[in-house]
C-alpha positions as CSV (number, residue, x, y, z in Angstrom):
1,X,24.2,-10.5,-0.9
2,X,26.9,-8.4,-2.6
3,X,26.2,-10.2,-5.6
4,X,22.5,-9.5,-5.4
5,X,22.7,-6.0,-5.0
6,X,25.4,-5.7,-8.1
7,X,23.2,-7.5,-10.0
8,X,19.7,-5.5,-9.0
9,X,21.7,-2.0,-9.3
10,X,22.1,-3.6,-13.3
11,X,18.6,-3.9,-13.4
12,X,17.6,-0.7,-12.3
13,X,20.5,0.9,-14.8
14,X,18.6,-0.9,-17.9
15,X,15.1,-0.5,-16.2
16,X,14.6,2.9,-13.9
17,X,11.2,2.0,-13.2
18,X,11.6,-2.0,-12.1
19,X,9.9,-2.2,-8.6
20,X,10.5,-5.6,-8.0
21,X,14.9,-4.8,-8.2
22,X,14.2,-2.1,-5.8
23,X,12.5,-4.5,-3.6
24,X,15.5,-7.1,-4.1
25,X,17.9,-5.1,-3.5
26,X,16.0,-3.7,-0.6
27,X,15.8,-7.1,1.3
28,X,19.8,-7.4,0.5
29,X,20.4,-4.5,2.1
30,X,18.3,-6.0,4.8
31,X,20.0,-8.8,5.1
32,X,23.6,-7.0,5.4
33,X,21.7,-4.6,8.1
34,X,22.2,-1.4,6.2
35,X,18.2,-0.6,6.9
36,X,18.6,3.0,6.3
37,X,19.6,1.6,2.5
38,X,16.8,-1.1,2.8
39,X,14.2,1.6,3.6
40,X,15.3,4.4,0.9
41,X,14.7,0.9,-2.1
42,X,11.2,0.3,-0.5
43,X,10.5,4.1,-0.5
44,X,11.4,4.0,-4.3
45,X,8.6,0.8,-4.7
46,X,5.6,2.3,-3.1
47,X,6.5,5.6,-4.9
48,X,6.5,3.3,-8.3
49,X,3.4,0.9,-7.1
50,X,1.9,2.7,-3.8
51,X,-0.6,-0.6,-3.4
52,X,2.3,-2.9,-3.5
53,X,1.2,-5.0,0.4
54,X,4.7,-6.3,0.2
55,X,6.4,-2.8,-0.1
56,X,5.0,-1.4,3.2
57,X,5.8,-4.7,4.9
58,X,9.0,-4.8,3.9
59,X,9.5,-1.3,4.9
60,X,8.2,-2.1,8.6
61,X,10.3,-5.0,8.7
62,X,12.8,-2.4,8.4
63,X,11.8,0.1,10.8
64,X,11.2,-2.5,13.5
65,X,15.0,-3.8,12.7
66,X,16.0,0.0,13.6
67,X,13.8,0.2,16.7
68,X,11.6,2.4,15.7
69,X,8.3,0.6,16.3
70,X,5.9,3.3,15.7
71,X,7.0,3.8,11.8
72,X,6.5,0.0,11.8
73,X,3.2,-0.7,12.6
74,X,2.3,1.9,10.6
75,X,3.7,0.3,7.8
76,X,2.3,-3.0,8.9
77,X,-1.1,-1.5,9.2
78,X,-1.2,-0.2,5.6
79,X,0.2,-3.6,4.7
80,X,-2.5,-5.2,6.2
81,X,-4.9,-2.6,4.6
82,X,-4.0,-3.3,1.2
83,X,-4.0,-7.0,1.9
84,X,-5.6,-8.5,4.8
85,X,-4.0,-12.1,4.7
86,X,-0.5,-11.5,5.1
87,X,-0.4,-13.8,8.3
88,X,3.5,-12.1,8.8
89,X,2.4,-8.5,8.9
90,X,-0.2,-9.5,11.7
91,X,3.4,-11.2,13.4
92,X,5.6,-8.8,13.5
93,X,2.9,-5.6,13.8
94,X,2.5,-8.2,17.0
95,X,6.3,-8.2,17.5
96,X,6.5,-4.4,18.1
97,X,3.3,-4.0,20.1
98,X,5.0,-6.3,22.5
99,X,8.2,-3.9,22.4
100,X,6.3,-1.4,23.4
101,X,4.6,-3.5,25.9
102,X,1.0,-3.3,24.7
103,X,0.9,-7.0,25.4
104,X,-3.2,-6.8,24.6
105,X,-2.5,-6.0,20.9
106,X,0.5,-8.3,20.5
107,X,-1.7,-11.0,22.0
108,X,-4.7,-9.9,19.2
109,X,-2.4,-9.7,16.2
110,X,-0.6,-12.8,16.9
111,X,-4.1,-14.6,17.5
112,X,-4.5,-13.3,13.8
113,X,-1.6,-14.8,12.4
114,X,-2.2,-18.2,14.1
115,X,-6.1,-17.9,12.5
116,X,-4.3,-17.3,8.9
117,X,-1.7,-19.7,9.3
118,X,-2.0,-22.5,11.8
119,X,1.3,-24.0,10.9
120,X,3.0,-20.5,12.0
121,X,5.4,-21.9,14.6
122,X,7.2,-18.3,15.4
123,X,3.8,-16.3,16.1
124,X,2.8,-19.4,18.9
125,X,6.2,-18.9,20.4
126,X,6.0,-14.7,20.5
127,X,2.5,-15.4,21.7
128,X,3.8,-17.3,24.3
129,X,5.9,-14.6,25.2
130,X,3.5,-12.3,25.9
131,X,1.9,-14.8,27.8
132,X,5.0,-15.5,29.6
133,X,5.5,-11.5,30.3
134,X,1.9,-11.3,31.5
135,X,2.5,-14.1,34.0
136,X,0.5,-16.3,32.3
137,X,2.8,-19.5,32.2
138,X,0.4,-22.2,31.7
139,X,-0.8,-20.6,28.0
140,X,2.8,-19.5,27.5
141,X,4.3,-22.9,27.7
142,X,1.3,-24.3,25.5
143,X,2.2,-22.2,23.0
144,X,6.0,-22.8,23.1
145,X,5.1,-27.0,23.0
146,X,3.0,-26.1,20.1
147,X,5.7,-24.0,18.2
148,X,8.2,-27.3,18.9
149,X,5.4,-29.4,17.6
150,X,4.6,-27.9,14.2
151,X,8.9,-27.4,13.8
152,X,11.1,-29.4,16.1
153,X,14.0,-27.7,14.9
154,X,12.7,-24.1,15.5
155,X,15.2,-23.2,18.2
156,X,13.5,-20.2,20.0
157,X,11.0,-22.4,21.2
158,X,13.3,-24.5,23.2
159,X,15.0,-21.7,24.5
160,X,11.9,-19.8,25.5
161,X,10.5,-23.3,27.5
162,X,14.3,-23.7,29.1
163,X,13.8,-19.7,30.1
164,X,10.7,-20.0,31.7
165,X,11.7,-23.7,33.6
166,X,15.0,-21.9,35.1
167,X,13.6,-18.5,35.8
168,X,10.4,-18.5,36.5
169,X,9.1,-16.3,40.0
170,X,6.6,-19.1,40.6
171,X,8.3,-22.0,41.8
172,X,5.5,-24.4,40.7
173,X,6.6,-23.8,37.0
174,X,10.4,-24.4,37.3
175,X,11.8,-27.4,36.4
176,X,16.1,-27.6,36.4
177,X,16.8,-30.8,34.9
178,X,14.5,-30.0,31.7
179,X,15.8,-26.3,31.3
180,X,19.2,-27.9,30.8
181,X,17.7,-30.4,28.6
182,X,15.8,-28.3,25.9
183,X,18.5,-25.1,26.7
184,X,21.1,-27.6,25.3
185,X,19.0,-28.9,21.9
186,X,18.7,-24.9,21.5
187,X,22.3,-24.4,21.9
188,X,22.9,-27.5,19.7
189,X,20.2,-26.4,16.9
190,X,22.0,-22.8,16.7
191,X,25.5,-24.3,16.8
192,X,26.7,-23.0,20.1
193,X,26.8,-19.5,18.9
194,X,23.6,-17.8,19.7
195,X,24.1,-15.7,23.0
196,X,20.4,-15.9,24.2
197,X,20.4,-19.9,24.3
198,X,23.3,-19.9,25.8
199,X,22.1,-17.5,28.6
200,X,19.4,-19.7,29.1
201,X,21.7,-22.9,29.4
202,X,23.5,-21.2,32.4
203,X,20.4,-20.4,34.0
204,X,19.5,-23.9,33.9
205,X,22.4,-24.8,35.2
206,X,22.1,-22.6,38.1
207,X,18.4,-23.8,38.3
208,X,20.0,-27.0,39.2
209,X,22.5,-25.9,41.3
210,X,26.0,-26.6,39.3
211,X,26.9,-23.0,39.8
212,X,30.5,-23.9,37.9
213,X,28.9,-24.5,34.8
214,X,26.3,-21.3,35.0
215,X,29.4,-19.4,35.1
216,X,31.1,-20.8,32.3
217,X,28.3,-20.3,29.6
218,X,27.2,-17.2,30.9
219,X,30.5,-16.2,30.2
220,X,30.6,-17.5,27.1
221,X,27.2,-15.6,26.5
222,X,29.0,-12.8,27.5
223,X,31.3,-12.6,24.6
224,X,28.5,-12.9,21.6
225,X,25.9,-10.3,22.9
226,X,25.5,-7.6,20.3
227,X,24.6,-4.5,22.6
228,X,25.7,-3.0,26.2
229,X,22.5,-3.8,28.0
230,X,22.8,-7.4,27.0
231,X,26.1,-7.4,28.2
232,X,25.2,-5.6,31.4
233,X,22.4,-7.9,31.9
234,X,24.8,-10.5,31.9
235,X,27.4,-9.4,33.9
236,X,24.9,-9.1,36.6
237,X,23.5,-12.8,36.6
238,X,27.1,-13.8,36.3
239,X,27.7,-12.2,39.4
240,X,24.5,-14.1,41.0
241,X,26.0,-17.4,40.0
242,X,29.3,-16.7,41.0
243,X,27.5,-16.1,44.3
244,X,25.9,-19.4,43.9
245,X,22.5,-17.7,43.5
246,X,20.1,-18.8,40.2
247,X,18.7,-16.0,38.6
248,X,14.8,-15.2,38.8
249,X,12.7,-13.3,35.7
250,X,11.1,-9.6,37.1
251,X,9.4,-8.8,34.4
């Protein structure tokens, strides 16, 4: 990415006005996770080409990366204003309805996405998690088989069925021996270095009752989450397993 921004800040030396090296060097900033830098590039497109769809998208992507989920969607929504086909701006507006728990309009935008892009393996599995949060399991793990379907390498999907068979409140829908089984392919597909699979692998274990091995990854989990709550959150189903007690989804 360094080598993307050098060479975009070279652009925009020869060539104030070129949008499109504001917009590249706005996704590199991005990608390092320097959004405030990210955001202040996109600002500079839409003041240079205010009905650039991409721009505002772009933008929201950033604000949602920050947390701030109002300033997104209303980035998404002129996004989708100025072009109503952009199946990822009805995604992630989705995304950050369902961070602020509006599950209804999640459910509605990612039913958009799926309508513009059938193939769109990451808005089935979202869906599902709003489906999953709304207690709906049976749609939810439809819509996580579907996402493994159109991309059997697409490694949230396998964590989000493994979550669901390991955790679940309603006993009908938890199944131990296939939570370990797809929360190991989504360890493996991640290589072992994802925190959230790896959660999910020592719930399945704990599902099945090998309380030694629950322990083990959930420490291991431990080490890679990125913030406190995570970490927290952790701490307190290690503490279940090392009671010998499987952990059970609230909410």
């Amino acid at each position: 990415m360094d080598k993307v921004i050098a060479d975009c800040n070279e652009a925009i030396r020869l060539d104030p006005g070129f949008a499109l090296a504001y917009n590249n060097r706005g996704n590199a900033w991005q990608d390092k996770t320097n959004y405030d830098k990210a955001i202040a590039d996109y600002n500079e497109v839409i003041r240079l080409d205010p009905m650039d769809a991409f721009a505002y998208f772009n933008r929201g992507g950033a604000w949602y990366n920050k947390k701030d989920y109002d300033k997104a969607i209303a980035d998404f929504n002129e996004a989708i204003r100025l072009d109503p086909g952009i199946a990822l701006a009805y995604s992630d507006r989705g995304g950050a309805w369902y961070n602020k728990k509006d599950y209804d309009k999640a459910i509605a935008d990612f039913n958009e996405a799926i309508r513009l892009d059938s193939g769109f393996a990451l808005a089935y599995n979202n869906r599902g998690n709003a489906w999953r949060v709304r207690k709906n399991y049976d749609m939810a793990i439809a819509d996580y088989k579907e996402a493994i379907r159109l991309d059997c390498t697409f490694a949230p999907a396998y964590h989000a069925l493994a979550w669901l068979w390991a955790t679940c409140p309603e006993e009908s829908y938890r199944d131990g021996k296939r939570a370990v089984e797809f929360a190991t392919r989504a360890c493996g597909l991640s290589d072992w270095k994802e925190a959230f699979n790896l959660r999910a692998l020592a719930a399945a274990y704990a599902e099945v009752g090998e309380f030694d091995k629950a322990v083990e990854w959930e420490e291991k989990a431990i080490q890679l989450y990125a913030n406190a709550d995570d970490r927290k959150k952790g701490e307190e189903r290690l503490k279940l397993y090392k009671d010998k007690k499987p952990y059970r989804e609230t909410e």
